[in-house]
Rosetta silent file (secondary structure, phi, psi, omega in degrees, C-alpha in Angstrom):
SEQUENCE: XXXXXXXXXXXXXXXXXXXXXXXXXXXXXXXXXXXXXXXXXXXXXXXXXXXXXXXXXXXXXXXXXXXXXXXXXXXXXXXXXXXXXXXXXXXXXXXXXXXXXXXXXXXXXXXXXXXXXXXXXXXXXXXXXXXXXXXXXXXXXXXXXXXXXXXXXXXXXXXXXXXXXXXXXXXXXXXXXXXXXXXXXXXXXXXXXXXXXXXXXXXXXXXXXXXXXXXXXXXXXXXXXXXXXXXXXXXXXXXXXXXXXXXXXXXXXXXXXXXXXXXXXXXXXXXXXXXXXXXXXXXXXXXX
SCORE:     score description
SCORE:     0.000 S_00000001
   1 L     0.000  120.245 -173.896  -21.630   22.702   23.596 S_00000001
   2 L   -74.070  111.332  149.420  -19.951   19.610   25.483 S_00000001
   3 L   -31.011  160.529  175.531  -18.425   20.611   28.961 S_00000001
   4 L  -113.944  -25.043  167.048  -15.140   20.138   29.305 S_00000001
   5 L   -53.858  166.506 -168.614  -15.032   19.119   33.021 S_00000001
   6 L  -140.804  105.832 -167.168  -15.326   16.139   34.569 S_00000001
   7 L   -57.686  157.611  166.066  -16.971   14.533   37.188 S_00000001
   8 L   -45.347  126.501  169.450  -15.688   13.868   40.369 S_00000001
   9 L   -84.610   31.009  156.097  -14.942    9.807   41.157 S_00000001
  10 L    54.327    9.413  178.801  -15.545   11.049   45.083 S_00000001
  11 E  -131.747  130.090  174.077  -11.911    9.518   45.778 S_00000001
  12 L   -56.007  177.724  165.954   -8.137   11.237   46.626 S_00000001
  13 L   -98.890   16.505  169.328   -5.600    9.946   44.486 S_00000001
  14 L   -99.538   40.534  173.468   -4.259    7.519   47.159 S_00000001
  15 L    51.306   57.178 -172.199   -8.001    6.060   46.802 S_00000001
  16 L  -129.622  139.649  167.629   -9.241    7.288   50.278 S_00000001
  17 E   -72.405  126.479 -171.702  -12.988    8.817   50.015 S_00000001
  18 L   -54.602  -27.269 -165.851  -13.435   12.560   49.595 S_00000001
  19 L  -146.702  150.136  164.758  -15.958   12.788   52.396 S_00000001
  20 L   -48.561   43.978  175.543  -16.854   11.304   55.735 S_00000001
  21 L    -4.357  124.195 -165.736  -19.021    8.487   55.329 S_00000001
  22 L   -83.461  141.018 -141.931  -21.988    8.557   57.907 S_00000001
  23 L  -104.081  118.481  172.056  -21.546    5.694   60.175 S_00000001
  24 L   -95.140  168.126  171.798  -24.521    3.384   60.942 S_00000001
  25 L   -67.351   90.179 -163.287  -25.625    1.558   63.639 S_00000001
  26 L   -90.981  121.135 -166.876  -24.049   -1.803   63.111 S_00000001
  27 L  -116.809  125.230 -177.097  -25.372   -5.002   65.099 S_00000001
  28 L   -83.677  136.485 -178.272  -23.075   -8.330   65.507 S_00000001
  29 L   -57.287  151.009 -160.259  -25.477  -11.515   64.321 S_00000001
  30 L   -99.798  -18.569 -172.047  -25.893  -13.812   67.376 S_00000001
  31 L  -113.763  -16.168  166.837  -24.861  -16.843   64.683 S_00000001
  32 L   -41.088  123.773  167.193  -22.071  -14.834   63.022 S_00000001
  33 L   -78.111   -1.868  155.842  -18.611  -16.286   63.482 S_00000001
  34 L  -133.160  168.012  178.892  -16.788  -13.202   63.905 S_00000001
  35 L   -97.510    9.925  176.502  -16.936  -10.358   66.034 S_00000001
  36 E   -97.561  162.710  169.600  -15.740   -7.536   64.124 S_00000001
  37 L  -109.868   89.340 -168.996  -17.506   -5.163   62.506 S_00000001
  38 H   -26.069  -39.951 -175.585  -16.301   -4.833   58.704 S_00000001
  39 H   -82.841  -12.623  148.928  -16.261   -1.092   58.787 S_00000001
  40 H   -44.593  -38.383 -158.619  -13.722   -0.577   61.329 S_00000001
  41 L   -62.192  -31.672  172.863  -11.238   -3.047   59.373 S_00000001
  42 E   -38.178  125.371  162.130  -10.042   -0.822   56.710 S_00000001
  43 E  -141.532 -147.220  170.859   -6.142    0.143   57.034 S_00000001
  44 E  -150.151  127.433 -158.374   -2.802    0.790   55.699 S_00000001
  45 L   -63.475  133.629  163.088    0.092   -1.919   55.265 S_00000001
  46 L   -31.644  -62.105 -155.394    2.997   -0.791   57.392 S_00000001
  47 L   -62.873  -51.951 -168.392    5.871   -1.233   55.139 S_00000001
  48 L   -91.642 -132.010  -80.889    3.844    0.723   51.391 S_00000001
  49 L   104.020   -4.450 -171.943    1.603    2.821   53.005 S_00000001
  50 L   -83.464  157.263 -131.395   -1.454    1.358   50.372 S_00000001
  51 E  -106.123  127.591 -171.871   -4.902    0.827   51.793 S_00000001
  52 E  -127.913  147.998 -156.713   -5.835   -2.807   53.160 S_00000001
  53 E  -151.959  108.202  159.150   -9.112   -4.661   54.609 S_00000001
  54 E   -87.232  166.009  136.689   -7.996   -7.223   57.360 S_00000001
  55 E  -130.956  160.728 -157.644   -9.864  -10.054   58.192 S_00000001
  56 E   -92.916  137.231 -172.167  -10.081  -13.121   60.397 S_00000001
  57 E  -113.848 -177.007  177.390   -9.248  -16.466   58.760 S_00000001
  58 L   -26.489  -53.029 -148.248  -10.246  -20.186   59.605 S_00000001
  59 L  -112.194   16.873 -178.478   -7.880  -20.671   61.606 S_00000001
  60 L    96.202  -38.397 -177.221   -8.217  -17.882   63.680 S_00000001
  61 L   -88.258  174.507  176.651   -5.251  -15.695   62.590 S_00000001
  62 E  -118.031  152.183 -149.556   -5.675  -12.318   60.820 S_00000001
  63 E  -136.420  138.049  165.423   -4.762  -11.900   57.281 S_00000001
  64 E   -93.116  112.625 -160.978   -4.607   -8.365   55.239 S_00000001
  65 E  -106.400  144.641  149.554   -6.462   -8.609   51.862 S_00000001
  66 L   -60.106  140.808 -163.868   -6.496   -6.084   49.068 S_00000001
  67 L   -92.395   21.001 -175.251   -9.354   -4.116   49.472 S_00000001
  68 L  -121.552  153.326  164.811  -10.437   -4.661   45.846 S_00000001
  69 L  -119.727  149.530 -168.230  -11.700   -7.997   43.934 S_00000001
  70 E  -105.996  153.085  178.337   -9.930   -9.302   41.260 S_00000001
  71 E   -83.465  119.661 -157.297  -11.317  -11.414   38.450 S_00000001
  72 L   -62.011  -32.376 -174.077  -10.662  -15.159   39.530 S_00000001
  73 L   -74.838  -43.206 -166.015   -9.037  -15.926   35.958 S_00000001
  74 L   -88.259  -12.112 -149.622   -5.950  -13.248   36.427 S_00000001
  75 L  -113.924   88.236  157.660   -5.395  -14.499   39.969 S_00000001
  76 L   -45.883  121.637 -134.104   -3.153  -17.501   40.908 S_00000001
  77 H   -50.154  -64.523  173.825   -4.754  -20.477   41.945 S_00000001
  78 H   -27.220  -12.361 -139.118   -2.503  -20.032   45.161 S_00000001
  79 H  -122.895  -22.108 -164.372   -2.973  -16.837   45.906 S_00000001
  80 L   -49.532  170.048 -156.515   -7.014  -16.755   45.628 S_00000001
  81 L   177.232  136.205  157.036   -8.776  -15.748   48.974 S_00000001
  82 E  -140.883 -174.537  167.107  -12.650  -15.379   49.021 S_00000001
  83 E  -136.998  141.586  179.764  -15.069  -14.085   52.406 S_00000001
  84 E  -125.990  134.042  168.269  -17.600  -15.872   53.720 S_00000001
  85 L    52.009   -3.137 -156.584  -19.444  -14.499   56.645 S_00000001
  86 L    86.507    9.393  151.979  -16.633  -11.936   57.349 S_00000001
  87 E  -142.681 -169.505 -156.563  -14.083  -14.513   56.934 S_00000001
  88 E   -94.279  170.821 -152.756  -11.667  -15.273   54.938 S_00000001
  89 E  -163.173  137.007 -156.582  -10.840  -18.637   52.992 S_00000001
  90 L   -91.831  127.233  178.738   -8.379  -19.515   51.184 S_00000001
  91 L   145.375 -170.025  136.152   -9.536  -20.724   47.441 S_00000001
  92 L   -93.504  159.196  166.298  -12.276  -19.837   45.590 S_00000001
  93 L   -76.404   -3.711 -171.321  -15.800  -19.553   45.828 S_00000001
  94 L    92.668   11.387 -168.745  -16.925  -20.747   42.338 S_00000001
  95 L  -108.130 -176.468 -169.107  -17.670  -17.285   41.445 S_00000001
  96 L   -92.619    9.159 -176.163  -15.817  -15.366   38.869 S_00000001
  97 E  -131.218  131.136  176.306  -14.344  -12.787   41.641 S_00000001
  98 E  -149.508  137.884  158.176  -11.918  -13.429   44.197 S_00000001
  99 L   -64.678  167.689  179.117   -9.251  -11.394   46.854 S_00000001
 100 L  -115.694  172.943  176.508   -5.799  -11.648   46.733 S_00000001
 101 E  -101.776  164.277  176.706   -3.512  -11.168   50.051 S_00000001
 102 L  -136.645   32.620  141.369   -1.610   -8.211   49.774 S_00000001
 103 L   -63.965  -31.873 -157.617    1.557   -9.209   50.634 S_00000001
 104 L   -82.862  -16.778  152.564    1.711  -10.894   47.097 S_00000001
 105 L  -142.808   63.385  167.227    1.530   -7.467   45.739 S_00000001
 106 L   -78.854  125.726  173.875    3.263   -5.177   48.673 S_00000001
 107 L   -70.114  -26.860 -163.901    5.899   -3.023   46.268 S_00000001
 108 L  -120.352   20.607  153.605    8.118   -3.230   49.057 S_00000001
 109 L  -110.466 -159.574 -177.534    8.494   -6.914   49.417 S_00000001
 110 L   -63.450  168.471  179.146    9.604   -9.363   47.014 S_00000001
 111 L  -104.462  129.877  144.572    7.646   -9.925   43.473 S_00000001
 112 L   -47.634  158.506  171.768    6.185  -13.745   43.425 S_00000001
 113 L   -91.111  -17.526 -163.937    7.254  -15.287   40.510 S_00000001
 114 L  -102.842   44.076  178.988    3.904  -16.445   39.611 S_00000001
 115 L  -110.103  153.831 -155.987    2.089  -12.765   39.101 S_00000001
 116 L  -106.797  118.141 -160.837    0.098  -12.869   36.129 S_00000001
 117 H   -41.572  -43.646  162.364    0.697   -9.621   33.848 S_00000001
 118 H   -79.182   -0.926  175.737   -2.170   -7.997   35.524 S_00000001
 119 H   -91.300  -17.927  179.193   -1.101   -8.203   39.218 S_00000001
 120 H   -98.696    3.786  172.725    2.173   -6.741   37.949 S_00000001
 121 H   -83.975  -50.806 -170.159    0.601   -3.515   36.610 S_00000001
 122 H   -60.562  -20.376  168.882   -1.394   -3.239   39.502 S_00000001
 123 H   -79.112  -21.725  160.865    1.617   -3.519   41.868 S_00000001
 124 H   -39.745  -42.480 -177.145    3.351   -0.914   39.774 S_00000001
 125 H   -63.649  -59.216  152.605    0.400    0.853   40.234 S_00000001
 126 H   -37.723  -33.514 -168.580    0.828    0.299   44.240 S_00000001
 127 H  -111.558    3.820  156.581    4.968    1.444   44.213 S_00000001
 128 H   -79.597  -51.094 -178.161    3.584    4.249   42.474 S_00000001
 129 H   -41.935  -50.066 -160.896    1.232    5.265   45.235 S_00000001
 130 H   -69.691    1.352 -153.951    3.564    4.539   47.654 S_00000001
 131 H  -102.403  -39.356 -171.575    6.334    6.978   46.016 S_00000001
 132 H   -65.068  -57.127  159.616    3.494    9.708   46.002 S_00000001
 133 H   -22.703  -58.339 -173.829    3.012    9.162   49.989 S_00000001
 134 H   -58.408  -41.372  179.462    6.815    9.325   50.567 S_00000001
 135 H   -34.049  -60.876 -160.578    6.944   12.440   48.639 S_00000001
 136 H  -114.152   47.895  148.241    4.873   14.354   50.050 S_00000001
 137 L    98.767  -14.904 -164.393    5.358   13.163   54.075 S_00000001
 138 L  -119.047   51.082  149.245    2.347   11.405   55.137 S_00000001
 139 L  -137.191  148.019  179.970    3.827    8.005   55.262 S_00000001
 140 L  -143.105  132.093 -169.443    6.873    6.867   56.956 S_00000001
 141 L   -93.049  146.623 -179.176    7.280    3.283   56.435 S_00000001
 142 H   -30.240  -42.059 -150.825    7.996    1.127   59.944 S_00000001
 143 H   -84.935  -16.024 -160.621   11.394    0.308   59.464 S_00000001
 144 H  -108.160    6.290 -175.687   12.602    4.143   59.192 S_00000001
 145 L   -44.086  130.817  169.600   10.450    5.119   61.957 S_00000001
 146 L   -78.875 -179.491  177.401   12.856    6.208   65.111 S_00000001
 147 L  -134.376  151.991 -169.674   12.102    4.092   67.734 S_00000001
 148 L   -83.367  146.415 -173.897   12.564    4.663   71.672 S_00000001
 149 L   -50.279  112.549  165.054   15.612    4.036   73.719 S_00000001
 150 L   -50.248  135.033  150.392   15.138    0.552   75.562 S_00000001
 151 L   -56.231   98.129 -173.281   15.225    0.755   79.542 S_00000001
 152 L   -64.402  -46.562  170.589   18.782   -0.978   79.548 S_00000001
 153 L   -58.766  -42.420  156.957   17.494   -1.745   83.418 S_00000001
 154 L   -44.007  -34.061 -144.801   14.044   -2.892   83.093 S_00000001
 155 L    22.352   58.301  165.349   14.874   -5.055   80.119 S_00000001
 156 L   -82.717   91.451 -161.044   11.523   -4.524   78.912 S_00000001
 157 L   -19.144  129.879  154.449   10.360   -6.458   75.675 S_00000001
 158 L   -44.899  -53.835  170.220    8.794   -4.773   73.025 S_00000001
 159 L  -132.017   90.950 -176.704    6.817   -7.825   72.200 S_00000001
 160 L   -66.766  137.114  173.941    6.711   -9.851   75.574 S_00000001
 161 E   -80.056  128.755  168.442    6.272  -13.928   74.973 S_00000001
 162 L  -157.566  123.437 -108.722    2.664  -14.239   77.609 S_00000001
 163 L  -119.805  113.473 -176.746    1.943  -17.624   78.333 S_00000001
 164 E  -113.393  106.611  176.973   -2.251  -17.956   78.096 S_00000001
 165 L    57.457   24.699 -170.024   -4.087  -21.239   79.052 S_00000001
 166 L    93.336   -1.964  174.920   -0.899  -23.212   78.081 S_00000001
 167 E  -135.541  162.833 -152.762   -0.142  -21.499   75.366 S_00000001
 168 L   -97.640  136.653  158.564    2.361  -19.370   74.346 S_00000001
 169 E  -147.797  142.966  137.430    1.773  -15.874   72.233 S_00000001
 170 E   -32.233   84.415  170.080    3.718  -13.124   70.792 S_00000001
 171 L   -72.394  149.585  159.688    2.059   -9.724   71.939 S_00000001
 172 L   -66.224  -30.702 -161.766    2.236   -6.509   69.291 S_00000001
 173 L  -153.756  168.380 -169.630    3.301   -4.019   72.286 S_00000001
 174 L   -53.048  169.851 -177.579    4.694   -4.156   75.791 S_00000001
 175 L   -48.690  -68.285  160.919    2.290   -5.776   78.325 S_00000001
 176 L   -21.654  -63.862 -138.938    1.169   -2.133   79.741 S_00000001
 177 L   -79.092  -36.019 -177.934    0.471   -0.895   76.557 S_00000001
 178 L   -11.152  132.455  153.517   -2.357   -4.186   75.426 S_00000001
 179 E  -100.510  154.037  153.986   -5.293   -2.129   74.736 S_00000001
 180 L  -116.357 -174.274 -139.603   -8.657   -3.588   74.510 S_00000001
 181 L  -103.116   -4.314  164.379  -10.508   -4.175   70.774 S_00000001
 182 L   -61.891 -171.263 -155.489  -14.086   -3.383   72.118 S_00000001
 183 L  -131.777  152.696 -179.742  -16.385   -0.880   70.646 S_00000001
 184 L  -123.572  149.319 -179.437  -18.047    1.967   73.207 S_00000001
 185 L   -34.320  -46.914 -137.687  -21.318    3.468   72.790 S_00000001
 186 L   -81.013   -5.345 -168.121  -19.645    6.203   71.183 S_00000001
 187 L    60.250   26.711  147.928  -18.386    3.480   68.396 S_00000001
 188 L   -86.174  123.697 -168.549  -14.814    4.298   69.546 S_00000001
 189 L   -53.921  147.986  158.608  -12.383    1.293   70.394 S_00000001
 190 L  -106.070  169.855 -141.149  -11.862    1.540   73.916 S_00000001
 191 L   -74.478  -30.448 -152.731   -9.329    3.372   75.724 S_00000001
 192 L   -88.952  161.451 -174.516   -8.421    1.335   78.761 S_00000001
 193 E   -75.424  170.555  169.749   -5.743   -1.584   78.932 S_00000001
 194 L   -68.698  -53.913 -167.553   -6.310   -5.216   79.877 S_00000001
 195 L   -53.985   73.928 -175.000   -3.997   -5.145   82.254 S_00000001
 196 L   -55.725  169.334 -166.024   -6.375   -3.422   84.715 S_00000001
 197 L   -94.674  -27.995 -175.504   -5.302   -2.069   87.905 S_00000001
 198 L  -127.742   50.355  162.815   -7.716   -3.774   89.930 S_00000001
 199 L  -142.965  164.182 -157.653   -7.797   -7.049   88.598 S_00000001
 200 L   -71.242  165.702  168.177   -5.174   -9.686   89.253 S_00000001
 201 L  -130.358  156.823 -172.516   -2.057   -9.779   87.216 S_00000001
 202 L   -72.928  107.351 -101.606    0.149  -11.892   85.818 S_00000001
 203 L  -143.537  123.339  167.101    4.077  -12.552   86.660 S_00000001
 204 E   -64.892  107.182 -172.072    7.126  -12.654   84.943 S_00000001
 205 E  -119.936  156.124  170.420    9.092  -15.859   84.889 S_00000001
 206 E   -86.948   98.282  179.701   11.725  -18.044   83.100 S_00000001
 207 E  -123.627  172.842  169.896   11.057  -20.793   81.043 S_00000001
 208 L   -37.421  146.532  173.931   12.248  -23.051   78.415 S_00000001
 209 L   -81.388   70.982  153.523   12.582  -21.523   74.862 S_00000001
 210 L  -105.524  145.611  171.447    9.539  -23.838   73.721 S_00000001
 211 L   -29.607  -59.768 -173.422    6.229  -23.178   71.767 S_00000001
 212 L   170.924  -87.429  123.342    4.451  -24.751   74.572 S_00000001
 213 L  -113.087  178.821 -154.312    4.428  -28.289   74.508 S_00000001
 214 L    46.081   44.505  174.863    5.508  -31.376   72.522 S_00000001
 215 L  -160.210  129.317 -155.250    8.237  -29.923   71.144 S_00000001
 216 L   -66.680  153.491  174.768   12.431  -30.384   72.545 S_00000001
 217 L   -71.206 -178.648  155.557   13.561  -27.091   73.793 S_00000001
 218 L  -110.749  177.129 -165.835   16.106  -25.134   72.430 S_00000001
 219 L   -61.502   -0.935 -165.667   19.904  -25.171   73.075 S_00000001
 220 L   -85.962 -164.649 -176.725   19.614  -21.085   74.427 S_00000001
 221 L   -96.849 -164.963 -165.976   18.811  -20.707   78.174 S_00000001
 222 L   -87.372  148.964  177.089   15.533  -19.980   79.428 S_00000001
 223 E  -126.910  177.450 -147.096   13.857  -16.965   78.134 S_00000001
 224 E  -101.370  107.657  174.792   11.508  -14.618   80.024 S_00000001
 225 E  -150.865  152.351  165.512    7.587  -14.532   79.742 S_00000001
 226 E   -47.945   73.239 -159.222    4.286  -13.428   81.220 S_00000001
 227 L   -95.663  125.470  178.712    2.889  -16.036   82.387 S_00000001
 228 L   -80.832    3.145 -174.590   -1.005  -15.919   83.085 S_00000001
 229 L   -45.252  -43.888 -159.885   -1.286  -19.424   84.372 S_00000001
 230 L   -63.118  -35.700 -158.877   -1.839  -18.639   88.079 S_00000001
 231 L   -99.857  158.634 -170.111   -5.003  -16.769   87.258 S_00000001
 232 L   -85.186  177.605 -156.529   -8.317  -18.292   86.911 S_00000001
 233 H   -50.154  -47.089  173.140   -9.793  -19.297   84.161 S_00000001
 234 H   -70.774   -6.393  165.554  -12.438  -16.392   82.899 S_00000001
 235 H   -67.197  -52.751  157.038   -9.396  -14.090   83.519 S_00000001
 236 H   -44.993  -58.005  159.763   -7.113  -16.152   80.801 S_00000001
 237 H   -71.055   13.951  122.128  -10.105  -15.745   78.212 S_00000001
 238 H   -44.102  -65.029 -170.082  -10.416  -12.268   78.889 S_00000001
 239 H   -62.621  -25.288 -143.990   -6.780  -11.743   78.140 S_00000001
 240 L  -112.196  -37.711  167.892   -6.667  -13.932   75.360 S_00000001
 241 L   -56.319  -38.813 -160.010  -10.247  -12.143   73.785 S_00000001
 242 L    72.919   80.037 -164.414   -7.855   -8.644   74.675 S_00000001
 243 L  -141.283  128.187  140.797  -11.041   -7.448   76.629 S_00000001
 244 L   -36.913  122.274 -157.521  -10.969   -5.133   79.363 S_00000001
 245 H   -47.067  -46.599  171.378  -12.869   -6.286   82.874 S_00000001
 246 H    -3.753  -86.040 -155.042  -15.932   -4.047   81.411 S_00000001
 247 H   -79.264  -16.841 -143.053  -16.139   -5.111   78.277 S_00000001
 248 H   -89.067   16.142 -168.788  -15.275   -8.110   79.256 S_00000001
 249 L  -114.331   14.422  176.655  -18.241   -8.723   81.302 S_00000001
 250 L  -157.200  113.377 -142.006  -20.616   -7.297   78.321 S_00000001
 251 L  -120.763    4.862  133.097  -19.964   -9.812   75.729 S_00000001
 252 L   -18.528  -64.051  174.783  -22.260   -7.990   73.657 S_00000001
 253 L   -67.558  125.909  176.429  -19.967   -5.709   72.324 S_00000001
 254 L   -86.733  165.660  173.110  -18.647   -5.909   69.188 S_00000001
 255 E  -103.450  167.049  164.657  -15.088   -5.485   68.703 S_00000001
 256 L   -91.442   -3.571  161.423  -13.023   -3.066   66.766 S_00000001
 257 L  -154.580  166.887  168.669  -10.010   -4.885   66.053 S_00000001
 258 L   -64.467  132.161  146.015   -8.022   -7.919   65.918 S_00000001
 259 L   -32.304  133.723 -160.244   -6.388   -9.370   68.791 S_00000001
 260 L   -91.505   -3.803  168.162   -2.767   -8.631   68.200 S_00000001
 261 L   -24.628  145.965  144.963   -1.836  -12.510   69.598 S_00000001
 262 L  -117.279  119.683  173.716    0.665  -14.146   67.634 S_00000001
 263 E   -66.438  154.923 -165.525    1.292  -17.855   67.942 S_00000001
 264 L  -109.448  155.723 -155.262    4.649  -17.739   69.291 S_00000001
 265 L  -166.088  120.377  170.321    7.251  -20.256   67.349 S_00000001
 266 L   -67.349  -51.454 -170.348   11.020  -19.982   69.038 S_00000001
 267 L   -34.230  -43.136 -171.497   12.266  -20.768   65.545 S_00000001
 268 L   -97.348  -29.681  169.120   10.637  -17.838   64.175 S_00000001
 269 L   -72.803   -3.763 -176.343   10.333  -15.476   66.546 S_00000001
 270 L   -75.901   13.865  162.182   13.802  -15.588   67.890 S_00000001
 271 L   -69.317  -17.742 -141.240   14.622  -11.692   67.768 S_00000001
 272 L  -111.839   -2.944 -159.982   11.711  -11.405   70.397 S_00000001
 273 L   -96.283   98.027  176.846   13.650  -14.441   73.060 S_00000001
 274 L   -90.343  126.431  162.590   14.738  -12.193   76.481 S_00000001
 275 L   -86.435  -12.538 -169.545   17.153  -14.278   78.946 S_00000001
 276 L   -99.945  147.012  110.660   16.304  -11.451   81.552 S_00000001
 277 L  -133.418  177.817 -126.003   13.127  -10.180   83.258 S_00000001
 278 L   -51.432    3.026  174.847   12.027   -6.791   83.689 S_00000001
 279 L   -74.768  -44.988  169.003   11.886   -7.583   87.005 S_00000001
 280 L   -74.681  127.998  167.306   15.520   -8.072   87.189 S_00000001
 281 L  -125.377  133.637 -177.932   17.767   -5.511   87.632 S_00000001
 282 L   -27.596  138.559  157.197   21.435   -4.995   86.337 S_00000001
 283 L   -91.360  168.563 -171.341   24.377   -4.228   88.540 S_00000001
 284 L  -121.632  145.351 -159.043   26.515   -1.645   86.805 S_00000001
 285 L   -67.103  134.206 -179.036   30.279   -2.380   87.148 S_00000001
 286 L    76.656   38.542 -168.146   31.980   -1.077   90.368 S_00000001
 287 L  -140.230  111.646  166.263   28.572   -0.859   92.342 S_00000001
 288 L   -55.760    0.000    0.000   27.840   -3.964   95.188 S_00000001
């Protein structure tokens, strides 16, 4: 007599594993070109709430892949992604499997025009997930998030423009907040900020709304950033690794995330363009 039961596939139905995986003892390669450690990387896209594997591309920036591989034939030539060494590259490898990014199937951006009948069941598949998440509470997508009341006095930026070795970047969170991405014995990112207390810091100033250089400013006034120039040099690559004096002196350590750096582009970036900063503070009308 044939059971009727079934086995378990060890996976929820938003595809998150049933059980705790035991964590090994993970070593960075001394010739390896990145510093992460792939099993940290796993996440969940902001916007859907579906499950994501970032990685670092050529060029430095970080890119969010579906955490699945797709058969290289069903895939648009555009869209193809493979990893090499942990990172990622845009094309194929010559094999018959390749990632996809996964904005190109995020339910809760736009549809490419160019998805291929099996990328649009699987994003269906994906705005399905995401409906089951909303349902039942334990996703809240970014934009509906609240968010906290600015310090009308401070005028302190959310994502402060902070001006590294000449070049200009777009932090994820105020200046304070920077965490850094190394890993502690305990294989926990660690807790403490860059900005340390007892290492120099950097100063807020006004400059042209430019990139950095070789490029005309724009017509808005000067806008307000963090500029690390002043400080010496192994201080700038600390901040710009997001490393902690510590860590940053045990180079050893792998990390546990991406830097959150953004190249900063006024053009693109021009929600994030302060004329004030937080050093200055407002008078309020009928006050000397």
């Amino acid at each position: 007599m044939r059971s009727t039961t079934t086995a378990s596939s060890g996976r929820r139905w938003d595809g998150s594993p049933t059980t705790a995986r035991h964590l090994r003892a993970l070593r960075i390669a001394a010739d390896s070109p990145s510093r992460l450690l792939r099993t940290a990387q796993p996440g969940r896209c902001h916007a859907c709430g579906n499950r994501i594997d970032w990685y670092t591309r050529t060029d430095h920036r970080s890119i969010s892949l579906h955490p699945a591989e797709l058969r290289t034939a069903t895939v648009p030539a555009g869209s193809r992604w493979h990893v090499a060494a942990g990172i990622a590259h845009p094309g194929s490898d010559g094999t018959s499997w390749c990632r996809i990014p996964h904005l190109a199937l995020c339910p809760r951006g736009d549809a490419p025009a160019e998805l291929t009948p099996l990328l649009t069941e699987l994003r269906r598949h994906l705005a399905l997930s995401t409906r089951r998440l909303l349902d039942s509470g334990t996703f809240t997508p970014t934009a509906d998030r609240p968010t906290r009341a600015p310090d009308v006095a401070a005028c302190r930026p959310t994502r402060p423009v902070v001006q590294i070795l000449y070049g200009r970047y777009l932090a994820a969170q105020p200046v304070e907040d920077i965490r850094c991405i190394a890993q502690t014995r305990r294989r926990e990112r660690c807790p403490h900020p860059v900005l340390a207390p007892d290492a120099p810091a950097g100063r807020w100033t006004l400059m042209p709304a430019t990139p950095a250089s070789g490029q005309l400013a724009l017509p808005a006034a000067d806008m307000a950033i963090y500029s690390l120039s002043s400080l010496p040099y192994a201080e700038q690559l600390r901040w710009r690794a997001q490393r902690c004096p510590a860590h940053a002196a045990a180079p050893a350590a792998a990390d546990l995330a991406l830097a959150d750096w953004e190249v900063f582009d006024p053009l693109v970036h021009h929600q994030h363009l302060h004329p004030r900063t937080p050093t200055a503070v407002r008078r309020r009308r009928g006050h000397a």
